[in-house]
BALOBA-1460 file (C-alpha; in Angstrom, 3 decimals):
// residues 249
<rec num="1" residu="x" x="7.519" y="24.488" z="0.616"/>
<rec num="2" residu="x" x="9.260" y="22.345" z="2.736"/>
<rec num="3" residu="x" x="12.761" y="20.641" z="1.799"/>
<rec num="4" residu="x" x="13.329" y="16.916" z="1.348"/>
<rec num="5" residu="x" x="13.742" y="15.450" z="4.644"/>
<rec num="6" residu="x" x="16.834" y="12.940" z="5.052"/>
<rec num="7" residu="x" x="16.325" y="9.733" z="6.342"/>
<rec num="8" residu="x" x="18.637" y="8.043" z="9.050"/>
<rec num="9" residu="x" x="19.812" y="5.000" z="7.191"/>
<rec num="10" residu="x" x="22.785" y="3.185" z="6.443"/>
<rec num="11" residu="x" x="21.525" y="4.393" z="2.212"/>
<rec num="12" residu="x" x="20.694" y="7.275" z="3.093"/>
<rec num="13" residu="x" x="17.161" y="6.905" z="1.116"/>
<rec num="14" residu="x" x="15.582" y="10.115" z="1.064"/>
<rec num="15" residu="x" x="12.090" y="11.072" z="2.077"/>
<rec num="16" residu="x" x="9.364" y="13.519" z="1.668"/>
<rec num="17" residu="x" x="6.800" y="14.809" z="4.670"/>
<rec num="18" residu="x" x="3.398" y="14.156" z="4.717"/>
<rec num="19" residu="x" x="3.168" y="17.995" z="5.096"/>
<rec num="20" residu="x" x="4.806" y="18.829" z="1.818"/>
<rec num="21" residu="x" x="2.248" y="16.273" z="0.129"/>
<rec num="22" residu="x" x="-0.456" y="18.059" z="1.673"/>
<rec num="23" residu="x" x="0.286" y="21.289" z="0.577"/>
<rec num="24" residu="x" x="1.422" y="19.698" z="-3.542"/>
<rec num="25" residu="x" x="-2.492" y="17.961" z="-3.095"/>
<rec num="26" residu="x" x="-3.595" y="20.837" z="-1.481"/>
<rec num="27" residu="x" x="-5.241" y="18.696" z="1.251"/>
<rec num="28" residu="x" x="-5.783" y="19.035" z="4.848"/>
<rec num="29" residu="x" x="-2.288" y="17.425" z="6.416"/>
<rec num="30" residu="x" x="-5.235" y="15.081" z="8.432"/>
<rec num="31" residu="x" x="-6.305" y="13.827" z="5.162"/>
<rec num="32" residu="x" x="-3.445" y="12.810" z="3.998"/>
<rec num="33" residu="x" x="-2.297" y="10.929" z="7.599"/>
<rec num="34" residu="x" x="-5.564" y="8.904" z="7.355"/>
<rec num="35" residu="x" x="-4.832" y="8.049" z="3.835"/>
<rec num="36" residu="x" x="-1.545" y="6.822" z="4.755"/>
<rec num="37" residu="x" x="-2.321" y="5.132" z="7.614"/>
<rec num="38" residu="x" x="-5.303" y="3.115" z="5.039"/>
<rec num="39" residu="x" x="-2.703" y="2.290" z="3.077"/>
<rec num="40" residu="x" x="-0.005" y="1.052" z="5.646"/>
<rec num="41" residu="x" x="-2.687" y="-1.114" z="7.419"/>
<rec num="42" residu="x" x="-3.608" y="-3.023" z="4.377"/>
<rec num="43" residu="x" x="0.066" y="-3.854" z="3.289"/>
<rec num="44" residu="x" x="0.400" y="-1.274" z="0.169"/>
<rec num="45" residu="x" x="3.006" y="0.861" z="1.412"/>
<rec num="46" residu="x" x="5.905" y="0.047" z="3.660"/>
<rec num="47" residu="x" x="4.834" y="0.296" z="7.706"/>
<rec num="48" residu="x" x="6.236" y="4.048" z="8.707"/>
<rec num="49" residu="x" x="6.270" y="5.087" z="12.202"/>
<rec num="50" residu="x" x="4.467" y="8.219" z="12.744"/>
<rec num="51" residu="x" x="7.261" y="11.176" z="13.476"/>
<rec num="52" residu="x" x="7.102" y="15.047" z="15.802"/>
<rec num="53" residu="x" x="7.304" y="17.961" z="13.918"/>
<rec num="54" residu="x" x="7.024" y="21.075" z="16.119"/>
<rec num="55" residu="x" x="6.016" y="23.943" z="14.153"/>
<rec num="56" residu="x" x="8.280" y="26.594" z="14.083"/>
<rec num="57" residu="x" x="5.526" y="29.516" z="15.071"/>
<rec num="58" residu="x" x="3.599" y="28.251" z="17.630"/>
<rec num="59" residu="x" x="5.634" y="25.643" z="19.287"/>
<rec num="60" residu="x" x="3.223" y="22.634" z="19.058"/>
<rec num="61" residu="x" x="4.050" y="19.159" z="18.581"/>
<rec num="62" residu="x" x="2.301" y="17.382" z="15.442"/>
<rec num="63" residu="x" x="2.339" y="13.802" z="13.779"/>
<rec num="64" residu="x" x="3.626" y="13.626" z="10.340"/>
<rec num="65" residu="x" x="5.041" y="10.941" z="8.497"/>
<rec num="66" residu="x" x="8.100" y="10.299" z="6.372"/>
<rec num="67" residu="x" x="7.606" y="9.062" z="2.503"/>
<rec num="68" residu="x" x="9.964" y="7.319" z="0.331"/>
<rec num="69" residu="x" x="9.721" y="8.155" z="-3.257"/>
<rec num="70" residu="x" x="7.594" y="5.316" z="-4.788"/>
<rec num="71" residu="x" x="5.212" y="5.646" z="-2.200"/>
<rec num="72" residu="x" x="4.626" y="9.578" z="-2.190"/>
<rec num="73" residu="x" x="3.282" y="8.276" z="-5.489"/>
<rec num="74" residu="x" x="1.082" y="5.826" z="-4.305"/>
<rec num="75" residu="x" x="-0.579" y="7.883" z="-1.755"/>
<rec num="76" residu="x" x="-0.909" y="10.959" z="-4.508"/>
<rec num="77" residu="x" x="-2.788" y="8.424" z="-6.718"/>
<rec num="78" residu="x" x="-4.938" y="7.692" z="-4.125"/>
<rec num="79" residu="x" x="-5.961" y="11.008" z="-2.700"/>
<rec num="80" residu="x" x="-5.504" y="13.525" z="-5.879"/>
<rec num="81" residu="x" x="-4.037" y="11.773" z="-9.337"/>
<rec num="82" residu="x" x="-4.448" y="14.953" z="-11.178"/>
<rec num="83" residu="x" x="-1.609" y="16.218" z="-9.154"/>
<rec num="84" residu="x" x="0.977" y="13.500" z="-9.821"/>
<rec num="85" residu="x" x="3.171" y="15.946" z="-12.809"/>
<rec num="86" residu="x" x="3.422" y="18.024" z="-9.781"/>
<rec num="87" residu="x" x="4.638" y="15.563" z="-7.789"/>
<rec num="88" residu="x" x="7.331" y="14.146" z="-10.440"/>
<rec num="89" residu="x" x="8.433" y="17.786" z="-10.864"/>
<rec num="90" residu="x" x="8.840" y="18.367" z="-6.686"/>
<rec num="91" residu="x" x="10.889" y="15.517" z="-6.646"/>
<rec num="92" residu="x" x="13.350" y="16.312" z="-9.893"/>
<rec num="93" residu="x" x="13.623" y="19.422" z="-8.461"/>
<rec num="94" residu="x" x="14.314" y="18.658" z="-4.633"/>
<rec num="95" residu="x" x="16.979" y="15.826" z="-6.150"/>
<rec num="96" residu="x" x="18.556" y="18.564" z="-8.590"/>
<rec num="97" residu="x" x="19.063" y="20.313" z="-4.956"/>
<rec num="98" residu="x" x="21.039" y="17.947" z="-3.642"/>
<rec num="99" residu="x" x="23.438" y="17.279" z="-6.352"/>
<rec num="100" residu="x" x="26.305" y="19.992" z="-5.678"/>
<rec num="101" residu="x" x="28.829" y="19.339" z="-8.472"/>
<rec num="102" residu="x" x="32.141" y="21.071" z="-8.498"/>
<rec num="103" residu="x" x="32.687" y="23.677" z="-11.129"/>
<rec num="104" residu="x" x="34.450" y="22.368" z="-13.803"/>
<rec num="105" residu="x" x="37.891" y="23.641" z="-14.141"/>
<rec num="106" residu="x" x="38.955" y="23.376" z="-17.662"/>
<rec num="107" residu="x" x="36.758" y="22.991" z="-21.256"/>
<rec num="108" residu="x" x="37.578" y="19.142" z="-20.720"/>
<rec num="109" residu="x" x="35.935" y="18.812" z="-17.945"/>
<rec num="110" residu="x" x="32.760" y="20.947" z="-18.678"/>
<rec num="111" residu="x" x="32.421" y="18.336" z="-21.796"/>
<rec num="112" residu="x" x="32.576" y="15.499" z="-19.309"/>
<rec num="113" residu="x" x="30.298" y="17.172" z="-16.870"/>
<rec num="114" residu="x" x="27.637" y="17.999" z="-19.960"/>
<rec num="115" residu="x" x="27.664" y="14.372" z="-21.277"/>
<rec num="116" residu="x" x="26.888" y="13.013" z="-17.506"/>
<rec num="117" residu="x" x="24.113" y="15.855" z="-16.940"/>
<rec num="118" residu="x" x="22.735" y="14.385" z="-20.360"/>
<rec num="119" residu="x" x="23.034" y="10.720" z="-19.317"/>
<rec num="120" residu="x" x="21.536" y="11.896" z="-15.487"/>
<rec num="121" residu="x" x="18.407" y="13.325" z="-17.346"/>
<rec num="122" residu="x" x="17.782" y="10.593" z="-19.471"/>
<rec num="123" residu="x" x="17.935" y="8.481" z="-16.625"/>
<rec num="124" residu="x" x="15.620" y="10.697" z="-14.909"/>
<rec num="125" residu="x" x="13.246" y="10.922" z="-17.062"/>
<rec num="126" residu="x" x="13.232" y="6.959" z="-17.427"/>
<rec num="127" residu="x" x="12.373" y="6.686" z="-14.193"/>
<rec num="128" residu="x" x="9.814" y="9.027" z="-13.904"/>
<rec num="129" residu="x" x="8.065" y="7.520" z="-17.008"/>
<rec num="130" residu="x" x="8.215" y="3.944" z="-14.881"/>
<rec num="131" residu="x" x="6.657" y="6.128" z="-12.024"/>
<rec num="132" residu="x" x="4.267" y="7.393" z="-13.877"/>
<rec num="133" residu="x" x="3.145" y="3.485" z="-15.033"/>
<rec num="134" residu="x" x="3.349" y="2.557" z="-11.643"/>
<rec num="135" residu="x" x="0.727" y="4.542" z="-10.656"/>
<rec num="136" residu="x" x="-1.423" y="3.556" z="-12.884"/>
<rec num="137" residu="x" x="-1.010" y="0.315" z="-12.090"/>
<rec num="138" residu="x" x="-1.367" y="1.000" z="-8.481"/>
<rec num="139" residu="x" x="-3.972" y="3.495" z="-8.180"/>
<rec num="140" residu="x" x="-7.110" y="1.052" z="-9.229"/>
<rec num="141" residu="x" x="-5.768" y="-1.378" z="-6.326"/>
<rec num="142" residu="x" x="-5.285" y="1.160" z="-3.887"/>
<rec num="143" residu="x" x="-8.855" y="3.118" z="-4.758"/>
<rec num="144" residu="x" x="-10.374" y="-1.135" z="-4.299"/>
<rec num="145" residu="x" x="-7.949" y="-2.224" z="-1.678"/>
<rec num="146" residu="x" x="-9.532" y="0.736" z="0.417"/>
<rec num="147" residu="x" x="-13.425" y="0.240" z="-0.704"/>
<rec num="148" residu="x" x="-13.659" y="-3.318" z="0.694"/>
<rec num="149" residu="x" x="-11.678" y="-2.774" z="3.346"/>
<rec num="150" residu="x" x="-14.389" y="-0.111" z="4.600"/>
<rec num="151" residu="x" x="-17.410" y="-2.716" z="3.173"/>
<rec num="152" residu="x" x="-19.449" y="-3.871" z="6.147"/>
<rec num="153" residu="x" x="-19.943" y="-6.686" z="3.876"/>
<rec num="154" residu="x" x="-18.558" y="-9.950" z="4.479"/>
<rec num="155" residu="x" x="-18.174" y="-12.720" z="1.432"/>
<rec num="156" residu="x" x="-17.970" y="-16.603" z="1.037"/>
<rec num="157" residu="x" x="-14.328" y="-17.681" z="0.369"/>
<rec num="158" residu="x" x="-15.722" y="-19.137" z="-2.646"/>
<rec num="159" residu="x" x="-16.547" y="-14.909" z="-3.608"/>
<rec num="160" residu="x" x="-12.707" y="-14.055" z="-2.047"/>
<rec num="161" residu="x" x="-10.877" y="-16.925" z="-4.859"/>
<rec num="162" residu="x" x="-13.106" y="-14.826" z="-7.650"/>
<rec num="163" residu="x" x="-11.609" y="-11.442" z="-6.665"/>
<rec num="164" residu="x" x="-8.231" y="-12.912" z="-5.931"/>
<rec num="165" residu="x" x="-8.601" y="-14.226" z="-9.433"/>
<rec num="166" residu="x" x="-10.020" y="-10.747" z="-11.199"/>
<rec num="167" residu="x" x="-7.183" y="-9.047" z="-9.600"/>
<rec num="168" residu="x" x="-4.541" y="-11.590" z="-11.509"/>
<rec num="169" residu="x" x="-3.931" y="-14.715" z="-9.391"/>
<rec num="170" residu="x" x="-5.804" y="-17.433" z="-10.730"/>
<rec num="171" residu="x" x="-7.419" y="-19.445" z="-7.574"/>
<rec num="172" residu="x" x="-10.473" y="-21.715" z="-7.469"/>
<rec num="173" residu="x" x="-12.270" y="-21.898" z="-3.869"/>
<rec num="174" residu="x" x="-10.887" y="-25.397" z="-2.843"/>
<rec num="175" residu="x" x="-7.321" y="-24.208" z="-3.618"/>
<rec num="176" residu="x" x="-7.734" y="-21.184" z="-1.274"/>
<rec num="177" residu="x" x="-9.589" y="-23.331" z="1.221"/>
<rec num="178" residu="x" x="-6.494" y="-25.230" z="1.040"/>
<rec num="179" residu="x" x="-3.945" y="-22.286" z="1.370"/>
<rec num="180" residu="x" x="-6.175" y="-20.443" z="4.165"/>
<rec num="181" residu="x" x="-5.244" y="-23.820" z="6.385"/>
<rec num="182" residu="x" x="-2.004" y="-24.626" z="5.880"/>
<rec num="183" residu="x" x="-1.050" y="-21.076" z="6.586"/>
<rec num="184" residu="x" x="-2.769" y="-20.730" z="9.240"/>
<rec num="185" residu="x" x="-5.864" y="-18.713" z="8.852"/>
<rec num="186" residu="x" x="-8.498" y="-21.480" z="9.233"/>
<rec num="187" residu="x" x="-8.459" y="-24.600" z="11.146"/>
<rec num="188" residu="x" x="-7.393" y="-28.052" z="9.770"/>
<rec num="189" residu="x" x="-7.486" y="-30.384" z="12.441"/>
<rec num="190" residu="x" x="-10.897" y="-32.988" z="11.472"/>
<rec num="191" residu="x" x="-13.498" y="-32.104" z="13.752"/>
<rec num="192" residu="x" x="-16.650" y="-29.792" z="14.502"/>
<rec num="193" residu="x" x="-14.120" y="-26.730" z="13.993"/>
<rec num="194" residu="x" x="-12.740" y="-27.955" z="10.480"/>
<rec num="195" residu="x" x="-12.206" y="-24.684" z="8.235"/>
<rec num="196" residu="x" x="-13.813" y="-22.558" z="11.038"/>
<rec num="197" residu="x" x="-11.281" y="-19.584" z="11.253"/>
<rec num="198" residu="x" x="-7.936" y="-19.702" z="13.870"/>
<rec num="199" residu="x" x="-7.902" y="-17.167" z="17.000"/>
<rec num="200" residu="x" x="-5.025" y="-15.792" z="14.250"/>
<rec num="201" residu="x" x="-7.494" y="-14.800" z="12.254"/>
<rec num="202" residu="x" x="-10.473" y="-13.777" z="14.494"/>
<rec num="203" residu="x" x="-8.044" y="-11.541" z="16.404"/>
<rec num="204" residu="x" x="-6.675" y="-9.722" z="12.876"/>
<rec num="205" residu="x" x="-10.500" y="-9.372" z="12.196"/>
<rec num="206" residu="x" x="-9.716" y="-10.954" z="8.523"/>
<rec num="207" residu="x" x="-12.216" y="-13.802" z="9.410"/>
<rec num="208" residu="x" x="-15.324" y="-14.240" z="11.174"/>
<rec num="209" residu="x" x="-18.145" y="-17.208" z="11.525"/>
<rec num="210" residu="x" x="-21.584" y="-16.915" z="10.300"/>
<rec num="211" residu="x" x="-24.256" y="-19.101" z="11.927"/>
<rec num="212" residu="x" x="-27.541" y="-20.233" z="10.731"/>
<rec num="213" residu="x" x="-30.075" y="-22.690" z="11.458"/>
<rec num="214" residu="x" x="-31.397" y="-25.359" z="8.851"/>
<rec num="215" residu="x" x="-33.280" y="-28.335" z="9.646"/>
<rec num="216" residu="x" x="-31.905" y="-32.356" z="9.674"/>
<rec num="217" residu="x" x="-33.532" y="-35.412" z="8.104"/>
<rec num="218" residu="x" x="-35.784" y="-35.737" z="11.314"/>
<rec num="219" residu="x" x="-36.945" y="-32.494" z="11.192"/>
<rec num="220" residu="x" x="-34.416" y="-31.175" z="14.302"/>
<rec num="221" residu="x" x="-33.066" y="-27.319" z="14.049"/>
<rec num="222" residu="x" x="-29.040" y="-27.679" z="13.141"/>
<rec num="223" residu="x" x="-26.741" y="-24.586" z="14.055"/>
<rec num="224" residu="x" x="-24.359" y="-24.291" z="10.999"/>
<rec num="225" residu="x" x="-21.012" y="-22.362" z="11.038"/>
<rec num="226" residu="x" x="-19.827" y="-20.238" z="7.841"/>
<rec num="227" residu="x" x="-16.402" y="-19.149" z="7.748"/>
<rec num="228" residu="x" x="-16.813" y="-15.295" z="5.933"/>
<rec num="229" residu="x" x="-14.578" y="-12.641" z="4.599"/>
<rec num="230" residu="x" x="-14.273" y="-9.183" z="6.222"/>
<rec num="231" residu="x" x="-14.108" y="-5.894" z="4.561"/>
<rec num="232" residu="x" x="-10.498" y="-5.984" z="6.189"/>
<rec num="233" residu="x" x="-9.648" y="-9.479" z="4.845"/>
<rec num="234" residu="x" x="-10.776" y="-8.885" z="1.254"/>
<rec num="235" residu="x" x="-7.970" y="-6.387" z="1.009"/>
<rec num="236" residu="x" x="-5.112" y="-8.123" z="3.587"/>
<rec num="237" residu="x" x="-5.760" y="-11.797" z="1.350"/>
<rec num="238" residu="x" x="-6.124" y="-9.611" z="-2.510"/>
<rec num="239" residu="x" x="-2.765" y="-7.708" z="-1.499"/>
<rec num="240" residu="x" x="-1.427" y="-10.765" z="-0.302"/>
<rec num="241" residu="x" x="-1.543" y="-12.648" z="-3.599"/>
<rec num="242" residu="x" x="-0.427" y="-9.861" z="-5.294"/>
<rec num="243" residu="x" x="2.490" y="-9.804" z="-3.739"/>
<rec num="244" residu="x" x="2.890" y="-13.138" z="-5.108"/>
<rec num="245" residu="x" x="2.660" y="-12.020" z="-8.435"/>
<rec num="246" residu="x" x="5.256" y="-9.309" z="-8.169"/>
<rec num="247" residu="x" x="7.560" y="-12.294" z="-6.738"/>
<rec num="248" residu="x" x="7.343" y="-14.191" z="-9.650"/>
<rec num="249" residu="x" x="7.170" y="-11.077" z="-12.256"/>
């Protein structure tokens, strides 16, 4: 397998490749750029810029990407979650790599070095226990988050404040009327284009207007505009009040 890949940054975070996840999910490499690049469009991972691996037999150039921790996890919950104790072991063993301690020169120190390899694994194993949770708690937003985003199906914004509110943020439909304008998504100047969505929007694809024809007092056809949800801006506005909740958690 493929070592842990260092990042160039001032923390010197470290990374896995989308390769090595490929080959611990036992996936096609392909698979698992699509289902990364999912994830990254609708805001559930951090934005990664594809990288150039050349492979070392053939000489060809190839797009991978570069993972930090917490979100190796997120895309293993998505594509494979019965492989996530192999994931948690990869990366215990990859850090173990990396930690070079000097040999301990006297009895005194080998005590000291035991009690902070204790400590180390307890924290370790802390973490990967919060990991663990994490995915859980991520993997039935991802597995939605990526359903409605490929629905063909667009919904009222009444429909959107119901899943917004299933999913943990209590909204009622006048509220997120309200919120869509004054940031920007639909239109709040009085007029024909009241709550009619902004070029913002329309250009994002999250919005889109739905016209029908009813019939006035006197009898005359009336064209009347809908503002609806996209597939794409179910999951950009339900990620986007989730974040909200994580702000205040």
């Amino acid at each position: 397998m493929n070592k842990l890949l260092p990042k160039t940054r001032e923390n010197a975070s470290l990374t896995m490749s989308s390769r090595e996840i490929a080959e611990l999910v036992e996936n096609r490499h392909t698979v698992v750029c699509r289902s990364i690049e999912r994830l990254i469009e609708n805001s559930v991972i951090r934005g990664y810029a594809p990288m150039v691996y050349t492979h070392p037999q053939n000489g060809q150039t190839y797009k991978e990407y570069l993972l930090e921790k917490r979100d190796t996890y997120i895309v293993v919950a998505q594509l494979s979650p019965e492989f996530t104790a192999r994931l948690v072991d990869r990366w215990q063993e990859l850090e173990n790599q990396i930690q070079q301690p000097q040999l301990p020169q006297s009895y005194e120190q080998a005590l000291e070095h035991l009690l902070i390899q204790v400590k180390e694994n307890k924290a370790l194993s802390l973490e990967n226990k919060e990991q663990k949770a994490l995915i859980e708690l991520q993997a039935p937003k991802v597995h939605f988050a990526d359903s409605v985003s490929a629905s063909k199906t667009s919904i009222l914004i009444g429909e959107l404040a119901t899943l917004i509110t299933q999913s943990g943020y209590k909204i009622g439909q006048n509220k997120l009327f309200e919120w869509l304008r004054e940031n920007g998504y639909l239109i709040k100047r009085k007029g024909s284009s009241y709550n009619l969505p902004t070029q913002y929007s329309i250009d994002l694809s999250l919005i889109e207007v739905k016209e029908s024809t009813r019939q006035d007092s006197d009898g005359f056809p009336v064209i009347q505009k809908t503002p609806k949800i996209t597939g794409k801006g179910q999951a950009y506005f339900i990620n986007k009040f989730s974040e909200f909740l994580s702000e205040v958690a």
